[in-house]
N, C-alpha and C positions, 0 to 999 in steps of 0.2 A: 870912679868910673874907668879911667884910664888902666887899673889896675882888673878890672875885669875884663876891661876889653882885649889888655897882656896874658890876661889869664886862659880866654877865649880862644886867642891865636896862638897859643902854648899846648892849649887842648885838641884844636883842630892840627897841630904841625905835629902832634904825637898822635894824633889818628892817621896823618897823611903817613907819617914814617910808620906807623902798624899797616897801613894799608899796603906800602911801600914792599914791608919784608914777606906780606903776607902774598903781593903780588911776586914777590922774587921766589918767595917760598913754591908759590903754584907753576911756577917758568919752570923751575927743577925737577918739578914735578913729573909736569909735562914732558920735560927732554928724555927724564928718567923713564918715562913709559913709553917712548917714543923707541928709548936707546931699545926698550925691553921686548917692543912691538919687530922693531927693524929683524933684534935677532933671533926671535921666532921664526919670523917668515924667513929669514935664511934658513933657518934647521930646516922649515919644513921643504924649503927649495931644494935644499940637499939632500933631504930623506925622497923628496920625488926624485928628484933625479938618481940616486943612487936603485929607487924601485926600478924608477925606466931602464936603467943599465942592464938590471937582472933581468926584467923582462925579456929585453930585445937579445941578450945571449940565453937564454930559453930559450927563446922564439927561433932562434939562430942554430941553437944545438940540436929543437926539433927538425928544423927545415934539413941541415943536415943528416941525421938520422933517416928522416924520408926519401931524401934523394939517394942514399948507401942503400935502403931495401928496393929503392926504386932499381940502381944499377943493378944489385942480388937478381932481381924478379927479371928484366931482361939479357942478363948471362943467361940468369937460367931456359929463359924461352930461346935464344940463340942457338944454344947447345945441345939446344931440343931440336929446335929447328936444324940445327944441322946431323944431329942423327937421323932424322926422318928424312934427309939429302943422303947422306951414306946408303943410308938402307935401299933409297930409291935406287942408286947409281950400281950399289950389288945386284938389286934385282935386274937392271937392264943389262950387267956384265953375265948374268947367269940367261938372260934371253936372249944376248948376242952371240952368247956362246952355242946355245943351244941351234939358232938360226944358222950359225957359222958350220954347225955339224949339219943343218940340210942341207947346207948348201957345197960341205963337200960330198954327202951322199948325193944327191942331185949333180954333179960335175963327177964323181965314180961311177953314177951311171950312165951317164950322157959318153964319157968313155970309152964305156962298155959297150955302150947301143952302138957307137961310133966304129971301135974293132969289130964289130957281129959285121957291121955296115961294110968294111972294107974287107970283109973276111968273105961276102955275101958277093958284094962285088968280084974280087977276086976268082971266088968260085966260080960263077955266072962264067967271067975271065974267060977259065979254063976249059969250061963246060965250050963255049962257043966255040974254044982253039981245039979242044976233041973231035967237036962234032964239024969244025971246019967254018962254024960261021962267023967270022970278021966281020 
């Protein structure tokens, strides 16, 4: 009996040690799929973040782009707008010039009215100093 009961505890101490390897077996298992898990999700951290980079200089390269047609679009309205200032400012140099010519024909005849005037006076003048009347 003694020898079965050696034989029994020889039987269960080789299951425990199959259990043993079988449990160490699964531990490596585990780490290994863990190790394999970990460096997954790194790649895929790095493939996002490398997507995010490109995006955001996309996104970046657009923004820029738009702000350059934006600057394009008002030069160009500026340089509109200030032609349509030139142009205004020719036209008022061509009205003030024209004003400036009535107004020396208006002061050439005011003048003129002015010599008739003193020429009229003067005559009257004389006409009085003819006929004697002071």
């Amino acid at each position: 009996m003694e020898s079965q009961v050696l034989q029994a505890v020889k039987e269960l101490l080789y299951e425990v040690r199959e259990m043993r390897a079988e449990m160490e077996s699964f531990k490596q298992e585990m780490r290994a799929e863990m190790e394999s898990f970990k460096q997954e999700m790194r790649a895929e951290m790095e493939s996002f973040k490398q997507e995010m980079r490109a995006e955001m200089e996309s996104f970046k390269q657009e923004m820029r782009a738009e702000m350059e047609s934006f600057k394009q679009e008002m030069r160009a309205e500026m340089e509109s707008f200030k032609q349509e200032i030139r142009e205004e400012i020719k036209e008022l140099h061509v009205r003030i010039g024209k004003l400036e010519t009535k107004v020396d024909k208006l002061h050439d005849k005011f003048e003129l009215h002015a010599q008739k005037q003193w020429q009229t006076e003067a005559d009257v003048y004389r006409l009085k100093k003819l006929i004697g009347i002071e």
